[in-house]
C-alpha positions, -999 to +999 in steps of 0.1 A: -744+179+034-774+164+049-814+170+035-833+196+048-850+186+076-884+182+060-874+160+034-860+130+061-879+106+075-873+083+104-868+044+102-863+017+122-828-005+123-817-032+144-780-036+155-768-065+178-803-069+189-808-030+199-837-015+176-830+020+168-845+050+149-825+070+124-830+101+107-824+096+072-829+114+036-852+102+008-834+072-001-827+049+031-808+022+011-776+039+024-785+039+059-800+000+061-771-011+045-743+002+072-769-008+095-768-040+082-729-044+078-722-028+116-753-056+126-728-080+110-695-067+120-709-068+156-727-110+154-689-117+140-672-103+166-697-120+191-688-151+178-653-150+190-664-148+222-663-108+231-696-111+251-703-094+281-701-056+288-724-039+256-706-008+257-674-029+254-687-047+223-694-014+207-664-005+211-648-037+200-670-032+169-663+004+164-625-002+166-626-035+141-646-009+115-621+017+118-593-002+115-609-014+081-614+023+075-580+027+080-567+001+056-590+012+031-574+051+033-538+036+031-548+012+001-564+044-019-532+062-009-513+038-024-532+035-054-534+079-056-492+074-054-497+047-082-520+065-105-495+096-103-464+075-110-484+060-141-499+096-156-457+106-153-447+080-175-472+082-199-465+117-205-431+107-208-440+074-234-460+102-249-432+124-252-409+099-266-434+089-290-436+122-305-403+122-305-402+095-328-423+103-356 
C-alpha cells in the first residue's frame, strides 16, 4: 500500500538519459535503485545496437525486464514445489524415526 500522500516526497531520476520525477515514500533507496537497474537494463540493450525509435527501446527494455520477472516467478515456483516435496519427507523421516525408538 503506498504512504499517505503527505509523507512522499518527489525526486529526481535519470533513465537512458530522460530525467524524471517520482513520487516516492520516506526511504527513496528503493526507488533509485530500480531506477538505476532499468538505467542499466536500457545502456545494455543500447549496446547491442537497438537504437533508434525511444518508444521502441522502452519497450525493448520493458520486455527484457519482464521476461526476467518471469524467470524469477517460475524459479520460486519451482523452489515453492521443492520446499513442499522436502517438508513431506521430513514428516515422513520424522515419522519413521519415531517409529524407531
Amino acid at each position: 500500500m503506498s504512504a499517505p500522500a503527505e509523507s512522499r516526497r518527489r525526486i529526481c531520476v535519470s533513465v537512458g538519459g530522460i530525467d524524471l520525477q517520482l513520487s516516492v515514500d520516506a526511504d527513496e533507496s528503493a526507488a533509485v535503485s530500480v531506477a538505476a537497474y532499468v538505467n542499466r537494463v536500457f545502456n545494455d540493450m543500447e549496446g547491442t545496437g537497438n537504437k533508434g525509435d525511444s518508444a521502441k527501446q522502452a519497450i525493448l527494455v520493458a520486455m527484457n525486464i519482464a521476461g526476467e520477472l518471469f524467470e524469477c516467478r517460475e524459479r520460486l515456483r519451482q523452489l515453492e514445489t521443492r520446499f513442499e516435496d522436502l517438508k513431506v519427507l521430513s514428516s515422513r523421516i520424522s515419522v519413521r524415526i519415531d517409529a524407531a525408538v
